[in-house]
C-alpha positions as semicolon CSV with decimal commas, in nm:
position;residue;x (nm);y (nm);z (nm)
1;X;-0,398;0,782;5,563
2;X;-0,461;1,106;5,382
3;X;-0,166;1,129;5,247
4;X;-0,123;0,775;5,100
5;X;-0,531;0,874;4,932
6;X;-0,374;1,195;4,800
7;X;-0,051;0,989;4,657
8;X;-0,323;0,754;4,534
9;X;-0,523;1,000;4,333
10;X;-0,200;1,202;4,219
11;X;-0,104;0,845;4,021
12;X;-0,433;0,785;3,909
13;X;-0,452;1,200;3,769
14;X;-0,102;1,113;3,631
15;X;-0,168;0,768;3,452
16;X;-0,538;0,957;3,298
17;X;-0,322;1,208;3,176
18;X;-0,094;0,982;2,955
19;X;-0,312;0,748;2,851
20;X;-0,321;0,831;2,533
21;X;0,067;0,719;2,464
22;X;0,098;0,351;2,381
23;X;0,411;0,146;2,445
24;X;0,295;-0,102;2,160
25;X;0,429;-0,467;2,134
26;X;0,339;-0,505;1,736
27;X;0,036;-0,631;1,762
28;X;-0,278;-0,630;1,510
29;X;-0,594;-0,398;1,554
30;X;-0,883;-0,499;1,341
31;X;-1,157;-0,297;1,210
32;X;-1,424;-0,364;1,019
33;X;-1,613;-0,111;0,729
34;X;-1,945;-0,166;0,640
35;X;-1,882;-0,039;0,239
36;X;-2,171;0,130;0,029
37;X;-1,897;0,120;-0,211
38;X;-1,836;-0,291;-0,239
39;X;-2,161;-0,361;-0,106
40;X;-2,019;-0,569;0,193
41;X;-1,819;-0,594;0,503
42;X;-1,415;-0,530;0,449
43;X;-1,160;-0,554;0,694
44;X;-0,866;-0,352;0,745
45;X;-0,548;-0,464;1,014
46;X;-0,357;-0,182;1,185
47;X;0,004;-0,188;1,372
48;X;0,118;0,102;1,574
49;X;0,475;0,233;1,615
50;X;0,673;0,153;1,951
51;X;0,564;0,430;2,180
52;X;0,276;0,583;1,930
53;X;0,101;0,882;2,114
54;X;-0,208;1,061;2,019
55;X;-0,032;1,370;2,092
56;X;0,196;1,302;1,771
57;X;0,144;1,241;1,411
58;X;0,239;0,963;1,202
59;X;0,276;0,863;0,838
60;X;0,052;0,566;0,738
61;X;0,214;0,299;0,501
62;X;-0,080;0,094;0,315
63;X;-0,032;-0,262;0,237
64;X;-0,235;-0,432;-0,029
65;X;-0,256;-0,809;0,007
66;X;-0,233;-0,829;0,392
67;X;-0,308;-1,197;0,372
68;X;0,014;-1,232;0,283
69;X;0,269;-0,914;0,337
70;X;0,077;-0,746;0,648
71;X;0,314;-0,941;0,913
72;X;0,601;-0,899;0,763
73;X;0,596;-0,562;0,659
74;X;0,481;-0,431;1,013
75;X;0,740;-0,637;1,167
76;X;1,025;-0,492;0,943
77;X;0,869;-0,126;0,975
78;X;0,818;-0,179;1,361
79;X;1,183;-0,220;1,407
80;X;1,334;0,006;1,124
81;X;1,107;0,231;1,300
82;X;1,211;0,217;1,664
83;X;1,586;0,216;1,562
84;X;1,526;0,478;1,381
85;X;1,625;0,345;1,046
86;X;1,291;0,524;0,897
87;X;1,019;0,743;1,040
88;X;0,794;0,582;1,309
89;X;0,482;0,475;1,115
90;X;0,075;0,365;1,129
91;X;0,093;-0,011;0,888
92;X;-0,246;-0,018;0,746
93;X;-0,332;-0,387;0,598
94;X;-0,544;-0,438;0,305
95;X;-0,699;-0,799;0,243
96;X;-0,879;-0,940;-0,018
97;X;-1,115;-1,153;0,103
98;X;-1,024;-1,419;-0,096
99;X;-0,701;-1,484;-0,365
100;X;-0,887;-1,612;-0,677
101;X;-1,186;-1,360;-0,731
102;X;-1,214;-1,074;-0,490
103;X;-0,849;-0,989;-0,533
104;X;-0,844;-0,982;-0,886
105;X;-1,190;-0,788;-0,867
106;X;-1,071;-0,534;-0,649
107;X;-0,693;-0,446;-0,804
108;X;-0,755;-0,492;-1,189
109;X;-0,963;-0,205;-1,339
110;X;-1,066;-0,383;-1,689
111;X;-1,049;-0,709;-1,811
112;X;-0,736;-0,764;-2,021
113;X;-0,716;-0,968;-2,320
114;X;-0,400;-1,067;-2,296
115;X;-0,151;-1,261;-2,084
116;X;0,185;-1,182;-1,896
117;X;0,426;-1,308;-2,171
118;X;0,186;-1,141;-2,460
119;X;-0,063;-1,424;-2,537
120;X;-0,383;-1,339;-2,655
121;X;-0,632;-1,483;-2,472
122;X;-1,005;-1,516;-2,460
123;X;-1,289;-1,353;-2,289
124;X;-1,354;-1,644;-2,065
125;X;-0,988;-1,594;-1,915
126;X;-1,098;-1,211;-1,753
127;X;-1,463;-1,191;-1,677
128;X;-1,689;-1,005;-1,428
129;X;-1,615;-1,318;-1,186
130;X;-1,245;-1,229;-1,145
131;X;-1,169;-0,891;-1,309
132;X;-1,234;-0,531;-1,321
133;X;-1,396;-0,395;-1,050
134;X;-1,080;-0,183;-0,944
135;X;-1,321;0,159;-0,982
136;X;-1,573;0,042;-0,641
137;X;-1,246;-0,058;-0,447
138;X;-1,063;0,297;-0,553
139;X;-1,380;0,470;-0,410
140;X;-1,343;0,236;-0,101
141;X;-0,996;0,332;-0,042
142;X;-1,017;0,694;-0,107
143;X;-1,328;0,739;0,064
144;X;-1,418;0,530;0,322
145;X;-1,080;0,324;0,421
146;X;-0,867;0,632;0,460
147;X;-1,107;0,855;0,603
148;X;-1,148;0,609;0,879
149;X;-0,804;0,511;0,937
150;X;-0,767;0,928;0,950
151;X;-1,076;0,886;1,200
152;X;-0,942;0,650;1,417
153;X;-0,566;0,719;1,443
154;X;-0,287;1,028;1,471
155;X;-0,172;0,980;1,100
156;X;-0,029;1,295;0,911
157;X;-0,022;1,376;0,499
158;X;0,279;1,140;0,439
159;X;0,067;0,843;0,323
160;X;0,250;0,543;0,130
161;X;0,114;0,280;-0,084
162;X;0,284;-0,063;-0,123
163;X;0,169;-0,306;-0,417
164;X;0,306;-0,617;-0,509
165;X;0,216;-0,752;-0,921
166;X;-0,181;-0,631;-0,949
167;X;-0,137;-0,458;-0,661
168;X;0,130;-0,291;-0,826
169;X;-0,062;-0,233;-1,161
170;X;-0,297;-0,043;-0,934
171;X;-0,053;0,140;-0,823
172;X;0,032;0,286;-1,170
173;X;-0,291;0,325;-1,264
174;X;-0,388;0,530;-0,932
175;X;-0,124;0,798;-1,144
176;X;-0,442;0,858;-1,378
177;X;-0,646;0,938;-1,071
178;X;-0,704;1,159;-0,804
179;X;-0,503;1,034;-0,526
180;X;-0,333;1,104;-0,191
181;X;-0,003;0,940;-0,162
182;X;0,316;1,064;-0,156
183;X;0,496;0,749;-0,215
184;X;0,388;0,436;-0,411
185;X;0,619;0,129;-0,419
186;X;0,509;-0,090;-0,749
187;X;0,682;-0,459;-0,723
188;X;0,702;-0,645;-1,047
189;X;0,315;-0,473;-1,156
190;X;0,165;-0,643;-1,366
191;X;0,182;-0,387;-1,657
192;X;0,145;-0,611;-1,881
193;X;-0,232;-0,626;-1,797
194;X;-0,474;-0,488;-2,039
195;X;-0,165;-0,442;-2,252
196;X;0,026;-0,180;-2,101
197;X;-0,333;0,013;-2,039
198;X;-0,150;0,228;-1,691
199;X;0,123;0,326;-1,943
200;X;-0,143;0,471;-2,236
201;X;-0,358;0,631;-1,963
202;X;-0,006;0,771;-1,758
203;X;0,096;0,931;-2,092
204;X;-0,252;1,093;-2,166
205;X;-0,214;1,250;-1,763
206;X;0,002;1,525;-1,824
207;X;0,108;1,416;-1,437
208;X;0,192;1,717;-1,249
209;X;0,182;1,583;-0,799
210;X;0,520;1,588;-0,651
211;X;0,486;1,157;-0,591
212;X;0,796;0,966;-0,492
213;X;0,758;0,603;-0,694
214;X;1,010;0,275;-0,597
215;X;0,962;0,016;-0,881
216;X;1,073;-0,309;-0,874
217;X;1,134;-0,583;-1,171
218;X;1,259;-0,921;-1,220
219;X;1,365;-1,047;-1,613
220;X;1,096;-1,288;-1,655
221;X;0,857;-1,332;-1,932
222;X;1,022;-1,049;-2,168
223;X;0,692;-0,954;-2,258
224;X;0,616;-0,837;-1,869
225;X;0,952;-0,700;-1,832
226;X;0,938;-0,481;-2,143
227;X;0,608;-0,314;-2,035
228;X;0,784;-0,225;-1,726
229;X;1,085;-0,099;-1,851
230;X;0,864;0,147;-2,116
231;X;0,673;0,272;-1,801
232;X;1,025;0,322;-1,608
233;X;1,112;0,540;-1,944
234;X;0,790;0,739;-1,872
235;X;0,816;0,788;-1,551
236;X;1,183;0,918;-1,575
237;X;1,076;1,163;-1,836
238;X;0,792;1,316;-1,574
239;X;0,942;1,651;-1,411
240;X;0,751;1,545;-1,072
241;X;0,809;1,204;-1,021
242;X;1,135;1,107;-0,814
243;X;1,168;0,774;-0,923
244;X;1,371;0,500;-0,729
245;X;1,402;0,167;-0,948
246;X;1,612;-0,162;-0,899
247;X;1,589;-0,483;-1,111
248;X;1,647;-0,789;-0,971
249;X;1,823;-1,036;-1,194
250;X;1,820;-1,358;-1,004
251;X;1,471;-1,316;-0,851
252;X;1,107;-1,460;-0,954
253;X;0,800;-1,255;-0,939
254;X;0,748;-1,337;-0,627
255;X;1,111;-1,370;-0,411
256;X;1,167;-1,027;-0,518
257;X;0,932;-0,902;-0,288
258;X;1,148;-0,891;0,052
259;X;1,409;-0,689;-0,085
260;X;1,190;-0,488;-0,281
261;X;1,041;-0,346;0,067
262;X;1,327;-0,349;0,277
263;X;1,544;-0,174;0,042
264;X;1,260;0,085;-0,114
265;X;1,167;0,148;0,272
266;X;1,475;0,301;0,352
267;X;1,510;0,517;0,027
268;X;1,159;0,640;0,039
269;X;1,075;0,676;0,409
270;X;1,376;0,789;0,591
């Protein structure tokens, strides 16, 4: 009897002492921020690597518009990860709230005056409603997202930043900011916006942080691709960028998308 208590406790003692590794099956952890930034509740979705630890460090990918891209970017990086196709990493989901306003709000940092194939519009098209509040969800990210994601979870300095059209254009712009990724991956961004206001404020940087960029562009309006392909000029001329770029030819805005991770995952993150 003594001896089956002492096996007993022995397991017990063993199990407390590896508690802290995870086998994970991919599944979403939710937390919730209360902002002083945004002035409201935001929510951010987390998926762990196979087999995450405490004991370890991870890089943390960052996913704006989780509504849509969180699943399928955690499920490609889950496996790529445990085959080890790319480093094991922390998927951090970003959402929006909601697609009409608060997305527009929080990835667009003015309100442009112009449209993606070059048409002028009016001020009722980009107002306060739908546009420009980029600067309150920067300080959110920098300061109270990525602190707690930091908080909460074994992540390392190898922090990546995926955007997808505005999410993209916020990824450009961040180049005018202080910021703490290593890697940004800009699909199709909507440089365009503002008329081409990243590329003005990227060439007024004097840019100097070692930053690995993947950008991503489909032919479609010319007016959209053109602003792209002057910021691609810019950021080739820039001594510390190490830019990764790939146009897709017989892809829309959107479609692009899949390929644009898969194939920027594996040159970026290996």
């Amino acid at each position: 009897m003594k001896n089956s208590l002492l096996l007993l406790l022995l397991a017990v003692m063993t199990f407390k002492a590896v508690a802290q590794d995870t086998i994970c099956l991919n599944t979403t952890i939710k937390h919730t921020i209360k902002s002083e930034y945004l002035d409201e509740n935001r929510e951010y979705w987390v998926s762990l690597p196979l087999k995450y630890s405490d004991s370890l460090t991870y890089p943390a990918i960052y996913v704006f518009d989780a509504e849509w891209r969180f699943d399928l970017i955690k499920n490609i990086a889950f496996d790529l990860g445990a085959n080890k196709k790319i480093r094991n990493s922390i998927i951090i989901g970003i959402p929006h709230m909601d697609w009409e306003n608060k997305r527009g709000q929080d990835l667009t940092f003015s309100q442009s005056r112009i449209e993606y194939d070059g048409e002028k519009v009016d001020s009722t098209w980009y107002t306060d409603s739908n546009s420009g509040k980029a600067m309150s969800f920067y300080n959110y990210l920098i300061k109270e997202l990525i602190p707690d994601v930091d908080k909460n979870y074994a992540t390392n300095t190898h922090e990546t930043l995926i955007g997808h059209s505005y999410g993209g254009y916020f990824g450009g712009y961040l180049l005018s900011l202080e910021h703490p990724f290593e890697i940004i991956h800009m699909y199709d961004p909507s440089l365009w916006y503002s008329d081409g206001e990243v590329i003005q404020r990227f060439k007024k940087s004097n840019y100097n942080k070692t930053t690995r960029i993947h950008i991503t562009y489909q032919p479609k309006p010319e007016f959209h691709r053109g602003k792209i392909e002057e910021f691609i000029q810019e950021l080739e001329d820039t001594e510390s960028i190490i830019l990764s770029k790939e146009f897709y030819e017989n892809d829309t805005h959107n479609s692009l998308f899949l390929a644009s991770f898969y194939e920027g995952i594996l040159k970026t993150n290996p």
